[in-house]
ROMI-44749 format. One record per atom (N, C-alpha, C, CB): x, y, z. Coordinates in Angstrom, 3 decimals. Glycine has a CB too. Layout:
N
xx->X yy->Y zz->Z;
...
***
This chain:
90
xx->94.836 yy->89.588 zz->64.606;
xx->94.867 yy->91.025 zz->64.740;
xx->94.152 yy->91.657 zz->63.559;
xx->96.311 yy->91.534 zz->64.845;
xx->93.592 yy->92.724 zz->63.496;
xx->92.817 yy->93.729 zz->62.640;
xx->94.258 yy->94.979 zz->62.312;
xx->91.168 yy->94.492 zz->63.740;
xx->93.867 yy->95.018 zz->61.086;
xx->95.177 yy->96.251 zz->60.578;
xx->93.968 yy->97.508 zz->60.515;
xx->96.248 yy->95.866 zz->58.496;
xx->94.858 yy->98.274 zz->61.147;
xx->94.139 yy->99.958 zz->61.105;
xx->95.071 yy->100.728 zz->61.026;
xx->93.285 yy->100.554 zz->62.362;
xx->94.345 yy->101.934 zz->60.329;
xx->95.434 yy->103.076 zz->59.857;
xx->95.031 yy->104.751 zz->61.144;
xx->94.953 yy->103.524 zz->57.562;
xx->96.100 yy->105.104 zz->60.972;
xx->95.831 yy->105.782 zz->61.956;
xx->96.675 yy->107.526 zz->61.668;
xx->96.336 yy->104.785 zz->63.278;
xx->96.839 yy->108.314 zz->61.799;
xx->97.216 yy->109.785 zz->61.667;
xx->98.248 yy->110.668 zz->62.749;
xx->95.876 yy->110.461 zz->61.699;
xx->99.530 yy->110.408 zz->62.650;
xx->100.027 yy->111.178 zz->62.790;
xx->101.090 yy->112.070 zz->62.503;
xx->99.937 yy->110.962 zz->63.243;
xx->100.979 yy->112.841 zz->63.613;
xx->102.073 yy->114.108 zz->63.409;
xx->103.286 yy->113.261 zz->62.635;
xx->102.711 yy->114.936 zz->65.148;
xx->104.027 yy->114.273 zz->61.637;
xx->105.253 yy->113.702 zz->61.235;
xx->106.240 yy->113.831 zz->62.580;
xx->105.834 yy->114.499 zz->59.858;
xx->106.219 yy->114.765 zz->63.387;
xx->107.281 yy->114.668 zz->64.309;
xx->107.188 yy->113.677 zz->65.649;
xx->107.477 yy->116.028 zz->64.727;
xx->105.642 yy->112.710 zz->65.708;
xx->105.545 yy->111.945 zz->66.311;
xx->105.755 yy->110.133 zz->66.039;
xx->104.617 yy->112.431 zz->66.605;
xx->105.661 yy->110.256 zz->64.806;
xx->105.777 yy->109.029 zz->63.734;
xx->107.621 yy->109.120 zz->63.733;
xx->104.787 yy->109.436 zz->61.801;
xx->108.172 yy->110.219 zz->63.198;
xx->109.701 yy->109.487 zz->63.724;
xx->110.213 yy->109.425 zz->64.841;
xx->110.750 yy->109.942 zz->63.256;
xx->109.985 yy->109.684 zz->65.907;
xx->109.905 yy->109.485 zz->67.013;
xx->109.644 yy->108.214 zz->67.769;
xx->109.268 yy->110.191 zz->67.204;
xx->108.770 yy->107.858 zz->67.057;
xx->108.474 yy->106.136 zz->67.179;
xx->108.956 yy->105.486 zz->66.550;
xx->107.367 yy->105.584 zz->66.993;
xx->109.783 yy->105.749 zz->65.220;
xx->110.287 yy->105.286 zz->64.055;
xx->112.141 yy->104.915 zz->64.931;
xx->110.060 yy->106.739 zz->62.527;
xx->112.333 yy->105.744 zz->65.772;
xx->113.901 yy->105.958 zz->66.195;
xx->113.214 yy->105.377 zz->67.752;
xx->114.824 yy->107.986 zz->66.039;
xx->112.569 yy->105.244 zz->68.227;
xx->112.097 yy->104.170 zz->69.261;
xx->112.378 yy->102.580 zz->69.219;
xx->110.692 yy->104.263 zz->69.259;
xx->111.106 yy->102.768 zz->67.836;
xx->111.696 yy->101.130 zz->67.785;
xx->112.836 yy->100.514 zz->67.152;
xx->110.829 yy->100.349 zz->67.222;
xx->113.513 yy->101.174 zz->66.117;
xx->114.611 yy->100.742 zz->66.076;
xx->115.544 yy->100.394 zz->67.495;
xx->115.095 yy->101.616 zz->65.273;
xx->115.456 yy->101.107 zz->67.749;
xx->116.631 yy->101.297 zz->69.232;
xx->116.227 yy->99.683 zz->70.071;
xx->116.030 yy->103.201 zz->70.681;
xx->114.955 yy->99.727 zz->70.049;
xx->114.348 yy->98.804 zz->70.750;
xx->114.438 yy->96.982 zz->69.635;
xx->112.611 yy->99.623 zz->71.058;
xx->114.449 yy->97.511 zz->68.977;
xx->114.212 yy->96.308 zz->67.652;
xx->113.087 yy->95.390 zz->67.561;
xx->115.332 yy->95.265 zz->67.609;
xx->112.120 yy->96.658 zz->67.480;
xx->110.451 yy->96.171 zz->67.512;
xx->110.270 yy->96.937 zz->66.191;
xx->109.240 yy->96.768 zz->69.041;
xx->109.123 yy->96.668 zz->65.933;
xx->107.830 yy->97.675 zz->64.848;
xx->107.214 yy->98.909 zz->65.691;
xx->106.155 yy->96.554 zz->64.343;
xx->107.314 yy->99.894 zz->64.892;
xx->106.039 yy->100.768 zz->65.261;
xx->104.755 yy->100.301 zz->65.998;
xx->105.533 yy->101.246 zz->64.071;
xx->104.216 yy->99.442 zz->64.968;
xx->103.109 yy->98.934 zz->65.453;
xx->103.302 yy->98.141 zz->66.908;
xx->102.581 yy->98.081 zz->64.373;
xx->103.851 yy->97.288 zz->67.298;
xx->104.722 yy->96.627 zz->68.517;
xx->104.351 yy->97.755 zz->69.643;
xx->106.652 yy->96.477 zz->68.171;
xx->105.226 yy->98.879 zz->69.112;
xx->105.393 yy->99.757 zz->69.981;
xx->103.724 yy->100.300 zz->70.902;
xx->106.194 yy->100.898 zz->69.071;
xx->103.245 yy->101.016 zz->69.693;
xx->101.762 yy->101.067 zz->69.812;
xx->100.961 yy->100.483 zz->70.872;
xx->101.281 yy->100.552 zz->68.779;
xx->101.265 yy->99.105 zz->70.366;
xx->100.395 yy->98.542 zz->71.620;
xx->100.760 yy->97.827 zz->72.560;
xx->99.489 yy->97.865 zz->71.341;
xx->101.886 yy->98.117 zz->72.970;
xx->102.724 yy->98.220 zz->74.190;
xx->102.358 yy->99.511 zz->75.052;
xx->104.264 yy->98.263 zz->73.765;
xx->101.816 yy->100.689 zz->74.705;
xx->101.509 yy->101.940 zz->74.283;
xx->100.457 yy->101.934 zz->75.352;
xx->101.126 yy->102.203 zz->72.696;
xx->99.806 yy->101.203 zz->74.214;
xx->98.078 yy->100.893 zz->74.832;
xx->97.854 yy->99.710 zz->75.830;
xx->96.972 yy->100.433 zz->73.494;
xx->98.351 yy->98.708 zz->75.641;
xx->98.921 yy->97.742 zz->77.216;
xx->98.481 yy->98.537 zz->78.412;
xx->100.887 yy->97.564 zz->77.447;
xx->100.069 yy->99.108 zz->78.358;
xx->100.809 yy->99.968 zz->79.451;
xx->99.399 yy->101.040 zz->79.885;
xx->102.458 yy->100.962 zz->78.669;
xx->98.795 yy->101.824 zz->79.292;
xx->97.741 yy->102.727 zz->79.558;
xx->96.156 yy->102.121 zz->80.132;
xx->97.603 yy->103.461 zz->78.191;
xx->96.123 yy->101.221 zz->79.595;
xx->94.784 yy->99.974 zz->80.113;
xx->95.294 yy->99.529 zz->81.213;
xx->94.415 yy->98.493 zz->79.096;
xx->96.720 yy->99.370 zz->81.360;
xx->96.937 yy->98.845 zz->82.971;
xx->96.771 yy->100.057 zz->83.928;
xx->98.582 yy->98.167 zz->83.267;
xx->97.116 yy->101.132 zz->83.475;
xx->97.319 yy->102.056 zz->84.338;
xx->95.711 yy->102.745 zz->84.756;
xx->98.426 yy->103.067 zz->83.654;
xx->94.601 yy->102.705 zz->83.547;
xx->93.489 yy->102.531 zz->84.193;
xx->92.697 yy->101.756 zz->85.015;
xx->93.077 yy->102.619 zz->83.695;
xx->93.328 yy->100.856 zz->84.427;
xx->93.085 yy->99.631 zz->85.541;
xx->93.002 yy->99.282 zz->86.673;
xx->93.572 yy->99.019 zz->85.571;
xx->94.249 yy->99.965 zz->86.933;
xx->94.959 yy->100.086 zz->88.810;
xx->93.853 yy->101.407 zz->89.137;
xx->97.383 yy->100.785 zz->89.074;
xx->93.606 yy->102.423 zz->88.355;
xx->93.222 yy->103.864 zz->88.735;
xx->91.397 yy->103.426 zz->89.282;
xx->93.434 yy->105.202 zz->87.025;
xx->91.387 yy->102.681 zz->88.304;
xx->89.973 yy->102.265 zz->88.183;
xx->89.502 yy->101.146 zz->89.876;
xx->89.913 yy->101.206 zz->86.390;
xx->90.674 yy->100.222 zz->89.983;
xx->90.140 yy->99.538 zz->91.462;
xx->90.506 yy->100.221 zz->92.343;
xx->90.578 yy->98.190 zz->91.892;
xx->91.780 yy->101.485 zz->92.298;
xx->91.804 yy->102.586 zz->93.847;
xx->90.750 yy->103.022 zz->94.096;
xx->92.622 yy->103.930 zz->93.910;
xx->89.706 yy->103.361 zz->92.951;
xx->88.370 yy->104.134 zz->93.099;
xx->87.693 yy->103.220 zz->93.776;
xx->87.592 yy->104.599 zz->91.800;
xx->87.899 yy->101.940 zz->93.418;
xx->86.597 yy->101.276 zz->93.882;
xx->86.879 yy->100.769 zz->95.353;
xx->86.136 yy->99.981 zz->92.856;
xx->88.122 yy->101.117 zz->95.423;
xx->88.500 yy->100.545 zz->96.930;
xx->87.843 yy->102.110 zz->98.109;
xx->90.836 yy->100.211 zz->97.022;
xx->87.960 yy->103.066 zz->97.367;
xx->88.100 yy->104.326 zz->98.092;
xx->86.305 yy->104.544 zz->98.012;
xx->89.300 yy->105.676 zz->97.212;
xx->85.403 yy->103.952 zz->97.531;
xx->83.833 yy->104.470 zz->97.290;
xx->82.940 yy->103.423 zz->98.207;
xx->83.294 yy->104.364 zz->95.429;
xx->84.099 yy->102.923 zz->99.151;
xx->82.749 yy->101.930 zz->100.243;
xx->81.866 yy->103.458 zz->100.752;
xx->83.727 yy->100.701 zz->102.302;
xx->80.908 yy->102.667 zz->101.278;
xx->79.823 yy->103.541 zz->101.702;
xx->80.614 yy->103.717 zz->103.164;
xx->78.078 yy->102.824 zz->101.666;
xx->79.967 yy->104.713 zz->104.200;
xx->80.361 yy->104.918 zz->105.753;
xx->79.947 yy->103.512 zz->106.081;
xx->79.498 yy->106.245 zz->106.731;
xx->78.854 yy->103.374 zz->105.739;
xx->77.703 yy->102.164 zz->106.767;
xx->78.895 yy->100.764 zz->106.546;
xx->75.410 yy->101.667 zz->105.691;
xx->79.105 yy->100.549 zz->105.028;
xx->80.457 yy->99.232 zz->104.723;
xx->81.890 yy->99.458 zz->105.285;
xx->80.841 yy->99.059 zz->102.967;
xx->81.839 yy->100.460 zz->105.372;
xx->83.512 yy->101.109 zz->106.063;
xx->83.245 yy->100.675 zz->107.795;
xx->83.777 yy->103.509 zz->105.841;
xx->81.953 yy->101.327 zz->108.231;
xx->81.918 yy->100.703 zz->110.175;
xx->81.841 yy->99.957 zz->110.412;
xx->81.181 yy->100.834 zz->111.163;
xx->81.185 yy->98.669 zz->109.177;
xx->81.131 yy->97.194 zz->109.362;
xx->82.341 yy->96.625 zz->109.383;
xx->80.403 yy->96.533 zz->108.398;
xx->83.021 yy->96.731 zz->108.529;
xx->84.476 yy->96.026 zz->108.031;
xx->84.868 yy->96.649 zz->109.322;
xx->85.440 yy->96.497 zz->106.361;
xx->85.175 yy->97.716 zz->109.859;
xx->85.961 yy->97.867 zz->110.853;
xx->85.433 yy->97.424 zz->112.339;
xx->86.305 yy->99.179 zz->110.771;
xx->84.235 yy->97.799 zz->112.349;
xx->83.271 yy->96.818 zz->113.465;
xx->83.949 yy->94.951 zz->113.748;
xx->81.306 yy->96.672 zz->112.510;
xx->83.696 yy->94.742 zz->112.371;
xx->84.157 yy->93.016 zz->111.870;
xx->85.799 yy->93.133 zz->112.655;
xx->84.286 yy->92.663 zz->109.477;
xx->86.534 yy->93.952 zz->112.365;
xx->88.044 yy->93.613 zz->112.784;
xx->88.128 yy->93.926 zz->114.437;
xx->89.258 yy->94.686 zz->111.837;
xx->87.319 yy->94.817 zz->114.696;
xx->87.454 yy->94.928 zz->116.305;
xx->87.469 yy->93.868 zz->117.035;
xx->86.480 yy->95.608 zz->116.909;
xx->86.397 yy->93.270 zz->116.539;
xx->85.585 yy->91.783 zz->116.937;
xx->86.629 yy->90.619 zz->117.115;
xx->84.444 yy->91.241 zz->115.611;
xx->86.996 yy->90.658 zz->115.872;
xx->88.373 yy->90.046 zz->115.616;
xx->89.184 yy->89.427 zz->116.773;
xx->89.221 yy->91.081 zz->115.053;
xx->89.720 yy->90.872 zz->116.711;
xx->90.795 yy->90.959 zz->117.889;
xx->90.642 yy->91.304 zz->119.330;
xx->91.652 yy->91.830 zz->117.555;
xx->89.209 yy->90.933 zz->119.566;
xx->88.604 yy->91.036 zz->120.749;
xx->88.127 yy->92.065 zz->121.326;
xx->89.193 yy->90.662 zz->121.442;
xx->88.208 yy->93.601 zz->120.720;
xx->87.688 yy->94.618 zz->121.423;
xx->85.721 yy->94.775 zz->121.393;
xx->88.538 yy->95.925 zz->120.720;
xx->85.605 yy->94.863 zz->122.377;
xx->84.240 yy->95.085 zz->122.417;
xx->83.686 yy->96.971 zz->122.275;
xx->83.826 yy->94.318 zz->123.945;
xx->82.833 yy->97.534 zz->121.870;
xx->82.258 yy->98.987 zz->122.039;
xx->81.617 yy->98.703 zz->123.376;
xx->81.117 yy->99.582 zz->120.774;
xx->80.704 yy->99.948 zz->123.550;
xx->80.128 yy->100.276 zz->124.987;
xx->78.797 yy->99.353 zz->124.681;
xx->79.806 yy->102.178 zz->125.404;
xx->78.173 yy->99.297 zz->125.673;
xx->77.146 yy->98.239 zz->124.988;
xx->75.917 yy->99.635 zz->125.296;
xx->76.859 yy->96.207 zz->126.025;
xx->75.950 yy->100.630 zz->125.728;
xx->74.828 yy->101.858 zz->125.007;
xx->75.275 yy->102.640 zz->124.216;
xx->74.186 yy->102.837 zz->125.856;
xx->75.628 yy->102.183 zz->123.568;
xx->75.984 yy->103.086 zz->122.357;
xx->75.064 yy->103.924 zz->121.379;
xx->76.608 yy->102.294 zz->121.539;
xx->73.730 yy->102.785 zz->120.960;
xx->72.873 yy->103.391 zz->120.351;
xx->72.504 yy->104.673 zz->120.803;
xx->71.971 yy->102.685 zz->120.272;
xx->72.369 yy->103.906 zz->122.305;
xx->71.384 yy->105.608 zz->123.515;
xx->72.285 yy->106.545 zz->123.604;
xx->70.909 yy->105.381 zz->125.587;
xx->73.628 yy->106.430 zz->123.378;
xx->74.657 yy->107.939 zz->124.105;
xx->75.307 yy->107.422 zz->122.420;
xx->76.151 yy->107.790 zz->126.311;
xx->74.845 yy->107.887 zz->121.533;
xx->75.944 yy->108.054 zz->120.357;
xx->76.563 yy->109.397 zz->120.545;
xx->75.295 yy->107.967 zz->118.787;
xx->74.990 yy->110.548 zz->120.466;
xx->75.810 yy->112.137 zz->120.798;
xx->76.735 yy->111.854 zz->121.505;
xx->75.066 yy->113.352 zz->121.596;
xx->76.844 yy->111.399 zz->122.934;
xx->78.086 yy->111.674 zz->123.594;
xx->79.364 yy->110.774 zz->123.674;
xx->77.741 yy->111.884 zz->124.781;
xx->79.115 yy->109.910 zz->122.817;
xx->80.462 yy->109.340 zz->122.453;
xx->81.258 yy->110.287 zz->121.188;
xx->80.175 yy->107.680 zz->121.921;
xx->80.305 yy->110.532 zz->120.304;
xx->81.057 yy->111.449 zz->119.292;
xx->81.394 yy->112.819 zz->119.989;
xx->80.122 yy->111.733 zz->117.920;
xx->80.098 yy->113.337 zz->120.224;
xx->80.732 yy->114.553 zz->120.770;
xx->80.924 yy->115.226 zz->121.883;
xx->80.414 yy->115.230 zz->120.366;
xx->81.183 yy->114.453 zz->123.330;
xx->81.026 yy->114.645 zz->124.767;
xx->80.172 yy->114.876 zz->124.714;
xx->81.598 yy->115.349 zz->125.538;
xx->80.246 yy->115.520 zz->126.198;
xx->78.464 yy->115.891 zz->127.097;
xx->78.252 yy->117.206 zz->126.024;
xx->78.486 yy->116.616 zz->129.507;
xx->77.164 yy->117.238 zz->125.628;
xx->76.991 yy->118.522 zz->125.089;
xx->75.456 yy->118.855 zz->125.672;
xx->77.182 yy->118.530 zz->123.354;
***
């Protein structure tokens, strides 16, 4: 580990001071339990994003792929009547 000094509030330093006692850790302990806990929580925040940013085109495949799957077939003109599958006869 690397020792670093760091700045704070007096009313945040005992605060952590009556933390870890209670707990029967160090300040420092505490800290980066602190920072753990917050890297995980970007962490998780960080792969919802990446789960939620497929493109449309990767989203119709994957779901194309599961139709298939489970045996459903689409219309087989689909290309030619897309307008009117999305949006009736118009």
């Amino acid at each position: 580990m690397t020792r670093t000094q760091i700045y704070l509030p007096q009313s945040q330093l005992q605060r952590l001071k009556r933390k870890a006692a209670k707990h029967s850790t160090s300040v420092s302990e505490l800290i980066r339990q602190t920072l753990r806990a917050q890297e995980e929580v970007e962490r998780r925040q960080s792969n919802a994003t990446e789960k939620r940013t497929k493109s449309a085109g990767e989203s119709l495949l994957e779901l194309a792929d599961k139709l298939s799957k489970m045996g459903i077939k689409g219309p087989k003109d689909l290309s030619e009547n897309m307008d009117k599958y999305l949006y009736g006869n118009i």
